[in-house]
Structure formats: structure tokens, C-alpha cells
C-alpha positions as CSV (number, residue, x, y, z in Angstrom):
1,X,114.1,85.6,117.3
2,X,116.9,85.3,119.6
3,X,119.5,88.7,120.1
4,X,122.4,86.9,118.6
5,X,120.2,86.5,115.2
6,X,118.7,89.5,115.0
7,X,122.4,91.2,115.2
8,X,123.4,88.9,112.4
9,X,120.5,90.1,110.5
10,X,121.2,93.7,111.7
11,X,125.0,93.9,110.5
12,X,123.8,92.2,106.7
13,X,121.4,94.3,106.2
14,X,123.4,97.6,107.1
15,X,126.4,95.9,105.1
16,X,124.1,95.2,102.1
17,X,123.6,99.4,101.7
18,X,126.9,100.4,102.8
19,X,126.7,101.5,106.7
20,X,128.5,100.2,109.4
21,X,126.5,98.4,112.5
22,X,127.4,102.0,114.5
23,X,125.4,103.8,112.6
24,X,122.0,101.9,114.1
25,X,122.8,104.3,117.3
26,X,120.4,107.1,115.6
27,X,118.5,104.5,113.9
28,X,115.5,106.1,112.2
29,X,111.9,105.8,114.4
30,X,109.4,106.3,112.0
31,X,109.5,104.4,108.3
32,X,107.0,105.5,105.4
33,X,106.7,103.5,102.5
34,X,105.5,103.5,98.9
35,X,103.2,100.2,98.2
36,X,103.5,99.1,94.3
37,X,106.7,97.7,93.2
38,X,107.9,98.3,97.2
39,X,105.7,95.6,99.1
40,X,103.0,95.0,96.4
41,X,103.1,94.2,92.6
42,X,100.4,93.0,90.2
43,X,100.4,89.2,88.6
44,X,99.4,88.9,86.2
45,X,101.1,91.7,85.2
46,X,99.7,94.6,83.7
47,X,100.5,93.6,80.0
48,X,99.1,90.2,80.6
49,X,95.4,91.9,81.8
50,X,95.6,94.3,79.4
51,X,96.4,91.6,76.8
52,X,93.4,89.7,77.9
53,X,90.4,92.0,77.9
54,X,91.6,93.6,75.0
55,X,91.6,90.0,72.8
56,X,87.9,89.7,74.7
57,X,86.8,93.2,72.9
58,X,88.6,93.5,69.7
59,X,91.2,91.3,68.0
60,X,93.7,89.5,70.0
61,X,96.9,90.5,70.9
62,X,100.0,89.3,72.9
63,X,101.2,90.2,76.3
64,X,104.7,90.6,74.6
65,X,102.8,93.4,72.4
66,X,100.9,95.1,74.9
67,X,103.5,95.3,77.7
68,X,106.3,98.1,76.1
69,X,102.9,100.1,74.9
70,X,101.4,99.8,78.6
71,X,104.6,101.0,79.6
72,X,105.0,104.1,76.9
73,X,101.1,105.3,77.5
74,X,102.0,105.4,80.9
75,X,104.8,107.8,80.3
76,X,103.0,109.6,78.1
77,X,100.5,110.2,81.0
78,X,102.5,111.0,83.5
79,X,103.9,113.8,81.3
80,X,100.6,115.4,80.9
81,X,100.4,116.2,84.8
82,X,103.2,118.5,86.3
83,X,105.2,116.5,89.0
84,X,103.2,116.6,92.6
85,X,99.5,117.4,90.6
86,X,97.0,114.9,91.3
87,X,96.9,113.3,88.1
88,X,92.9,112.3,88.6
89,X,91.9,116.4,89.0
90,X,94.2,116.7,86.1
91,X,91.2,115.8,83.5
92,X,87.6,115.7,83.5
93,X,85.7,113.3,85.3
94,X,88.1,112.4,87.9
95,X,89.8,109.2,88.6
96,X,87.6,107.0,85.6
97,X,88.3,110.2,83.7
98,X,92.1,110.2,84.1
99,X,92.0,105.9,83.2
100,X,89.8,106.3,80.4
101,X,92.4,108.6,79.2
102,X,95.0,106.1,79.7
103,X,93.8,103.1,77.9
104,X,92.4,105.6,74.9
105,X,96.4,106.2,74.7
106,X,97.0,102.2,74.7
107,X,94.4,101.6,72.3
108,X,96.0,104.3,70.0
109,X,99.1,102.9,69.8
110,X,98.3,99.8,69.7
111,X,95.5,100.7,66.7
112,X,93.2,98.3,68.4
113,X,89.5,98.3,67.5
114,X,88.5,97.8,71.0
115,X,85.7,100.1,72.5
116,X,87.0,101.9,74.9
117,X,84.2,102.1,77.2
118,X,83.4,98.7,77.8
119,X,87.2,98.0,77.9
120,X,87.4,100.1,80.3
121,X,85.1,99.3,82.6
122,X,86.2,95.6,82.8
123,X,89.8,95.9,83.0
124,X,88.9,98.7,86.6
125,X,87.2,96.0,87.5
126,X,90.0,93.6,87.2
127,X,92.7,95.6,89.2
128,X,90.1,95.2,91.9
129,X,90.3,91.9,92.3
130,X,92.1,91.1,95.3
131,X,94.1,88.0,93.3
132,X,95.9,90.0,91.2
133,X,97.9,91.6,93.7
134,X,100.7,89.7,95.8
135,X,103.0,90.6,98.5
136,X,106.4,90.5,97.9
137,X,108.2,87.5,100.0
138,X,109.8,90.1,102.0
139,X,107.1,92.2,103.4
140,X,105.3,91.4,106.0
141,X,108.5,89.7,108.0
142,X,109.9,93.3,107.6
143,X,107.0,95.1,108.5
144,X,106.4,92.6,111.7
145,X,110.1,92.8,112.9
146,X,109.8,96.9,112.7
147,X,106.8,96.7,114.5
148,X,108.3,94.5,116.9
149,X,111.1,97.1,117.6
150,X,108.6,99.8,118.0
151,X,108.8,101.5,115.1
152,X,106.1,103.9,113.5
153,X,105.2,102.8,110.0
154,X,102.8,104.6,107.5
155,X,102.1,104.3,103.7
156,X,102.2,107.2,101.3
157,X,101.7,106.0,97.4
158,X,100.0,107.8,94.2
159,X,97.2,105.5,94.2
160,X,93.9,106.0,93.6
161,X,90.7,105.2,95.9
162,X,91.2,101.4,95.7
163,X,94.4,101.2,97.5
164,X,92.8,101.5,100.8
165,X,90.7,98.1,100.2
166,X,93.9,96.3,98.3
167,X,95.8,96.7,101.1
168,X,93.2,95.3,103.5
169,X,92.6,92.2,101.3
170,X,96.9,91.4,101.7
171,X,96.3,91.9,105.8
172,X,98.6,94.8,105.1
173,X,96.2,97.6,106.0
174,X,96.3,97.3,110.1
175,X,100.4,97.3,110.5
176,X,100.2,101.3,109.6
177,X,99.1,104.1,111.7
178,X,97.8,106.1,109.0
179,X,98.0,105.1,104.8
180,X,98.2,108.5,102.4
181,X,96.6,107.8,99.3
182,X,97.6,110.4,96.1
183,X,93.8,110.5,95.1
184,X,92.4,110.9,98.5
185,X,94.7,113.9,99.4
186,X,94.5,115.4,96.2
187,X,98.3,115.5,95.8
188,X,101.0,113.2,94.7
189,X,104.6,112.5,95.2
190,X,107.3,114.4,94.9
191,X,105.3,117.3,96.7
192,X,106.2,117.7,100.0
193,X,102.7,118.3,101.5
194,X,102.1,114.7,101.0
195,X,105.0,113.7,103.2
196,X,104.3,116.3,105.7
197,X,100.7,115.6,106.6
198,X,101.4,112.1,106.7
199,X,103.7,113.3,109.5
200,X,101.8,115.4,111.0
201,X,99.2,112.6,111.5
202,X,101.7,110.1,113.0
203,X,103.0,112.9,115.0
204,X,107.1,112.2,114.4
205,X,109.4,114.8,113.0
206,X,110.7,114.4,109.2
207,X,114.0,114.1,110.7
208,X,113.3,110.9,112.9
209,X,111.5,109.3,109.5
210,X,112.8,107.2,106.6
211,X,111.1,106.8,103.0
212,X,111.3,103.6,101.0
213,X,110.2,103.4,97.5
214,X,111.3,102.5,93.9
215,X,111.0,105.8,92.1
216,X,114.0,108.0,91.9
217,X,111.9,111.6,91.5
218,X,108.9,110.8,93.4
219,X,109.4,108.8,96.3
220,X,113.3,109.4,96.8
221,X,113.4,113.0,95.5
222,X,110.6,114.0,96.9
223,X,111.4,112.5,100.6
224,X,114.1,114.4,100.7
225,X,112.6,117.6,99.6
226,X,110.2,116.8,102.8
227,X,113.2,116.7,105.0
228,X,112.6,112.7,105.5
229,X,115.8,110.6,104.9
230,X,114.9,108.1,101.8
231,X,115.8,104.8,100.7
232,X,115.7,103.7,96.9
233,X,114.3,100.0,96.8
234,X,116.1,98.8,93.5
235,X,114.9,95.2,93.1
236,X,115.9,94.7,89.4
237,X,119.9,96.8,89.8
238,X,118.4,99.7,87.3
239,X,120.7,102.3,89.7
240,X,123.6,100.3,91.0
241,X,125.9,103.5,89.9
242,X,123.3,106.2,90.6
243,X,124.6,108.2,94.0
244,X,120.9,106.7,96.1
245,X,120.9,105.0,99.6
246,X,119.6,102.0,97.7
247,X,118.8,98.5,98.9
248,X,117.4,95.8,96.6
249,X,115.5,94.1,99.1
250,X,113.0,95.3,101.6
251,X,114.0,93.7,105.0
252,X,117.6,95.7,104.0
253,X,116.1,98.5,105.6
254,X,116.4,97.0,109.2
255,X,119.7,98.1,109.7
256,X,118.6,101.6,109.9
257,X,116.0,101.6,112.0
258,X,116.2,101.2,115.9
């Protein structure tokens, strides 16, 4: 890229999430990052795998139908754990445990006749599969050109143990120094420890580090709890009025780092 561009590109990007170029002078050195719905996302989505293996096991149903109830199960869920728990120590039997909990929830409110234990076992299977996850168009030109500047990059995400693998299958895995998964550490976002042994690791100060992610509590909230800066990725303009450092696109985030 020649200097003239990548100035051009610099200046857009700060413009885009309301700095001035002067501000790059005490750029940020170290960027962490949240993985699904910042650099990853599932397609087919959820609704549409649900949809599918449920119509294999019981009697069919939409993605149309499946989608708000994937969405209000998953609420229902989260609620269940306080904020920072690991959600998979949260029940017994771990990380199938917590799962098998979730899609008994779907199947309730749906009032499917679905099994649950065969459904389940097929549809962990499916988010396995490397070919339902894509990288967003964005993402690795971002991550290259902050590697090409220098700059330390890490992942911290509540995940559970398959993260690790997805991210290898996307040739995502070997741009970060170190990748923090929620189930592996046995914490989650917004809980500071999370943040602050991924620094510790990378061996950067909090102060030196910026967070993107898409969730207002746990990846924003809880970055700055840690003492990191944080960056709100808003792709769909759900908090154009909300007070957040927010950019809608990923290589936005150039314009703050050196």
C-alpha cells in the first residue's frame, strides 16, 4: 500500500468514529477483539439450522418461526448466569450440559415434539462444521494491515471449547498472540479477569490496549471496567445515539491504532 493511501484510509476511518487524524499520535498498541458478530458470523444462521434439524426430528417448522424463539431462549439463558460466570459451570454436566439446557428452552417455546437428545447432538455437531461460519469481508485486510503496523492482536470471546478449531479452519487462528476462550478460562465477559490475563499473557498494559466487540455490557462495559479503551462494532446502527466509541465497520478501527 503506498503512504499517500494508507493516510487516506487513516483520516476515513478516524472521521468515520469522530476523531481527528491528531489523535493517531497515542495510537493504541495492542487491539483485543471479540470473534462472533465482530470478525465471524454463522450462515446459515442460527434460525435456519435450528429450523432444519428440528423438521428432521419432529414436525417441521420455519426459519421465520424459529429465529425470534432462538433469540428469546437465548435471553432467557443468559439471565440464568450472573454477568462474568461461566455459563457452562453454571449447570450440571458442563458445556453439553449448559446447551442441552438451551434447546430444552427452544423446544419449550416452540412446543415441538422433538427429542431433545438426539436434537441435540446433531445440531453440536453442525456448529462444528467449518462451512457454517464466514468471515466478514472486512477482517482479515484489517487484521493484516494492524499486523503490518506492528500491532499486538489477541481474541477474548464467551465461546466455548470449539472456538479454538473455528478459528483455525477461517486462517484466523495464527494472526493472534494468544485467543481467550470464556469456557477455557472458566470466566466470561464483562469480568475483568478475563481482560487482564489476556494482558498479562501478551505482556502490554490495559492502557496501551483497545477492545472491539458488538455487546454493549460485555465486551464494551466490561473493557472498560478492565482499564482497556473499547470500541462498540455496530454493524446494523442499533446505538447510533447511545454515548459508545462505535464504528460500524471493522477496518474503522485503523485510525486508532499506530
Amino acid at each position: 500500500m503506498l503512504q499517500g493511501d494508507r493516510g487516506v484510509r487513516e483520516d476515513r476511518a478516524c472521521r468515520a468514529i469522530g476523531y481527528s487524524p491528531s489523535m493517531r499520535e497515542n495510537g493504541f498498541k495492542a487491539v483485543t477483539f471479540d470473534a462472533g458478530g465482530t470478525m465471524i458470523y454463522c450462515d446459515p444462521s442460527p434460525g435456519e439450522i435450528y429450523a432444519h434439524h428440528l423438521s428432521r426430528h419432529g414436525r417441521p417448522v420455519r426459519a421465520e418461526e424459529v429465529g425470534p424463539v432462538f433469540r428469546e431462549a437465548w435471553a432467557e439463558l443468559q439471565r440464568r448466569t450472573v454477568p462474568g460466570q461461566d455459563r457452562y459451570t453454571s449447570v450440571p454436566g458442563g458445556e453439553l450440559g449448559w446447551w442441552g439446557a438451551f434447546v430444552r428452552e427452544v423446544l419449550r417455546r416452540l412446543d415441538h415434539d422433538a427429542r431433545w437428545e438426539p436434537l441435540l447432538q446433531d445440531l453440536y455437531a453442525a456448529f462444528c462444521e467449518a462451512s457454517v461460519w464466514k468471515v466478514f469481508p472486512e477482517t482479515m485486510s484489517t487484521l493484516e494491515e494492524l499486523v503490518g503496523r506492528g500491532a499486538r492482536l489477541a481474541v477474548i470471546s464467551n465461546w466455548d471449547h470449539r472456538l479454538p478449531d473455528i478459528l483455525q479452519s477461517l486462517g484466523l487462528a495464527d494472526i493472534f498472540e494468544t485467543v481467550s476462550v470464556s469456557c477455557i478460562e472458566g470466566v466470561e465477559k464483562p469480568s475483568a479477569e478475563i481482560f487482564g490475563r489476556t494482558l498479562d499473557r501478551m505482556d502490554v498494559l490495559a492502557e496501551e490496549t483497545i477492545h472491539v466487540g458488538d455487546s454493549p455490557l460485555e465486551d464494551y462495559s466490561g473493557a472498560e471496567r478492565a482499564g482497556l479503551s473499547a470500541a462498540l462494532i455496530d454493524r446494523h446502527d442499533l446505538f447510533v445515539d447511545e454515548a459508545y466509541r462505535r464504528i460500524s465497520s471493522l477496518d474503522q478501527i485503523l485510525g486508532l491504532v499506530v
